[in-house]
KEKOL-977531 format. One record per residue (C-alpha): z, y, x; residue number from 1. Coordinates in steps of 0.25 Angstrom, whole numbers, plus 5000, padded with zeros to 4 digits. Example, Ala and Ser with C-alpha at 12.3 -4.5 7.8 and 13.67 -1.06 7.14 Angstrom:
! residues 2
- 5031:4982:5049:1
- 5029:4996:5055:2
This chain:
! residues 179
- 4957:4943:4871:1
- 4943:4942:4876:2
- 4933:4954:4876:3
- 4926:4950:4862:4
- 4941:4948:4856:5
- 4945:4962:4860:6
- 4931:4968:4858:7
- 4933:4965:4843:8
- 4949:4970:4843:9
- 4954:4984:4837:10
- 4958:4991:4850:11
- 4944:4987:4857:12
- 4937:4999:4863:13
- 4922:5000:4858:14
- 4912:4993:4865:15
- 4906:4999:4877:16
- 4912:5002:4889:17
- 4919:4988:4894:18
- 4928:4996:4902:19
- 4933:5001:4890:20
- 4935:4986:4885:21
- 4944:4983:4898:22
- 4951:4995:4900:23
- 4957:4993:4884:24
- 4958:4977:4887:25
- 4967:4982:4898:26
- 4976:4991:4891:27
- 4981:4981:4881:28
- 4987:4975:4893:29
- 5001:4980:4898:30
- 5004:4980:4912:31
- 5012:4968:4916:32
- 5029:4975:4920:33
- 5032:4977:4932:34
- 5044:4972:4941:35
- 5055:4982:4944:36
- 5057:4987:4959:37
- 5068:4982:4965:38
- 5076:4992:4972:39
- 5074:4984:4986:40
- 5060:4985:4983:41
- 5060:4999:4979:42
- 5067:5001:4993:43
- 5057:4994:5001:44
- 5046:5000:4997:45
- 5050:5013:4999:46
- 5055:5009:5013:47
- 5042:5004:5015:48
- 5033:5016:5010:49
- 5042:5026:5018:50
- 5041:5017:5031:51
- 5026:5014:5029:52
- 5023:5030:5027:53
- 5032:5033:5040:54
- 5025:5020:5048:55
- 5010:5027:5043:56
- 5015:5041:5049:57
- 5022:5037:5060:58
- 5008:5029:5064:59
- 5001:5042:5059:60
- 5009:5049:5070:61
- 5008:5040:5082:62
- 4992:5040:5078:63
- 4991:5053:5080:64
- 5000:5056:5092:65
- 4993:5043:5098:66
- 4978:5046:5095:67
- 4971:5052:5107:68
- 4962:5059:5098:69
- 4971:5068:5089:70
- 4967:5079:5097:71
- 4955:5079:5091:72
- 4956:5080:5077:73
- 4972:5085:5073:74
- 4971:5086:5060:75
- 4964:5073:5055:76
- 4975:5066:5064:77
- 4985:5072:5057:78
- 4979:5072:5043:79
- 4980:5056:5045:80
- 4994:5056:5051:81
- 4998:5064:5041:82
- 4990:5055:5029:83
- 4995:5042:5037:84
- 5008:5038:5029:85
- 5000:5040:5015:86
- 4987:5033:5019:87
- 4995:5021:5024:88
- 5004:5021:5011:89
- 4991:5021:5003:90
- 4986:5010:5012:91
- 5000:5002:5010:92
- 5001:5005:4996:93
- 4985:5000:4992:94
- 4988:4988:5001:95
- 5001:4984:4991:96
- 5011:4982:5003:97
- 5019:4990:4992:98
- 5019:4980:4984:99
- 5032:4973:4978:100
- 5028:4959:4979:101
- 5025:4961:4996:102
- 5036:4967:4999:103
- 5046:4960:5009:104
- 5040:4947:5006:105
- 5032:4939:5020:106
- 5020:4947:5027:107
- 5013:4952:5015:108
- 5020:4967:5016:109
- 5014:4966:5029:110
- 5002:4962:5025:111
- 5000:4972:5017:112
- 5002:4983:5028:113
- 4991:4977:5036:114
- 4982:4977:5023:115
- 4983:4991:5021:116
- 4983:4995:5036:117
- 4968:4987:5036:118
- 4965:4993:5023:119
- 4968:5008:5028:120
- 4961:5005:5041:121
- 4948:5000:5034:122
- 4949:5012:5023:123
- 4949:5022:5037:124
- 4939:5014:5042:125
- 4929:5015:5029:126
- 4934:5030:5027:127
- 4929:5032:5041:128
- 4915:5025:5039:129
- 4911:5032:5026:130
- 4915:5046:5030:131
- 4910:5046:5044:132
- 4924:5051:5048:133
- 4928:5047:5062:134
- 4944:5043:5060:135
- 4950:5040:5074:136
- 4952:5026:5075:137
- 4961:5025:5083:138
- 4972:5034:5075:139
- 4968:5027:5062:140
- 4972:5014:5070:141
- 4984:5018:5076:142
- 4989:5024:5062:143
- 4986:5014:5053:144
- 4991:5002:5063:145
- 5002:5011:5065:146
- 5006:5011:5050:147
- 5003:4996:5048:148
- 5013:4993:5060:149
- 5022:5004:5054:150
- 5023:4999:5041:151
- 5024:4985:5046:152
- 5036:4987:5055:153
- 5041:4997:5044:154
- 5040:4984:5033:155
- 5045:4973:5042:156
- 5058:4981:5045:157
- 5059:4985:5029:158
- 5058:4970:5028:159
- 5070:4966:5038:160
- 5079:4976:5032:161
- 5076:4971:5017:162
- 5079:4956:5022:163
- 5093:4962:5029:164
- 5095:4969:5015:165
- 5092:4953:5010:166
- 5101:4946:5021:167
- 5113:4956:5015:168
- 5110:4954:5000:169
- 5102:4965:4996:170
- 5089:4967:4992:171
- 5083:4955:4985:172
- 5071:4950:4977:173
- 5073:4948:4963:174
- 5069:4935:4958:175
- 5067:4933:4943:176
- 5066:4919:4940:177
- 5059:4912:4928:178
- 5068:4900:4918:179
């Protein structure tokens, strides 16, 4: 239906805002169904939250036990140590490595972690710039890489035990094929 045909229909709002006009085109539409979670996948991503909010603390921690500087400014250091494994999931989850499709399938899961780890270091970075704030570098770094190497030894051993639970018959993709 083009904008004219609908213009002219019963259930068309009244000329004015267009944002009016696309926002009533649009709920017309249903959303297209959703795939059900398999229970392996279900499994999986909970593993994978868990370990990715223990990796972002445990780099949290050795940032701030490593960092010459947190004598200087106790509180701020453990504000972001504290914040670490919610930043980091944020970061993970706005970078899709959640995702269904990339899960356990080649380097795209692990592609996804470097994404947000770039994207959460270049959000610090721009944070930094606009406020004037001096954010040590050197704990940012050690943190975020930390949680980036965290999560991507954390996925690759969730990865080797979900192929194990293959080898034994457990655990498989669902393939629905067409006639």
């Amino acid at each position: 239906m083009t904008v004219t045909e609908y213009a002219g229909s019963v259930d068309a709002p009244a000329a004015g805002d267009p944002l009016d006009l696309i926002a009533a085109t649009l709920a017309n539409e249903a959303p297209a169904p959703r795939a059900r979670v398999t229970p392996w996948e279900f499994q999986y991503i909970t593993a994978a939250v868990v370990l990715d909010a223990v990796a972002a603390f445990a780099a949290g921690v050795a940032a701030y036990i490593a960092w010459p500087g947190s004598d200087a400014l106790p509180t701020l250091y453990f504000a972001l140590t504290v914040a670490m494994p919610a930043i980091w999931l944020t970061s993970l989850g706005l970078a899709d490595s959640y995702e269904r499709s990339r899960l356990a399938v080649g380097p795209e899961e692990f592609n996804r972690i470097g994404l947000a780890g770039l994207g959460l270091v270049a959000a610090v970075a721009l944070f930094a710039w606009t406020t004037q704030t001096d954010i040590p570098r050197g704990f940012v770094a050690v943190a975020l890489f930390g949680a980036m190497a965290g999560s991507s030894l954390a996925r690759f051993g969730l990865r080797k035990y979900l192929h194990r639970q293959r080898r034994q018959g457990r655990q498989r993709r669902q393939r629905v094929q067409g006639c």
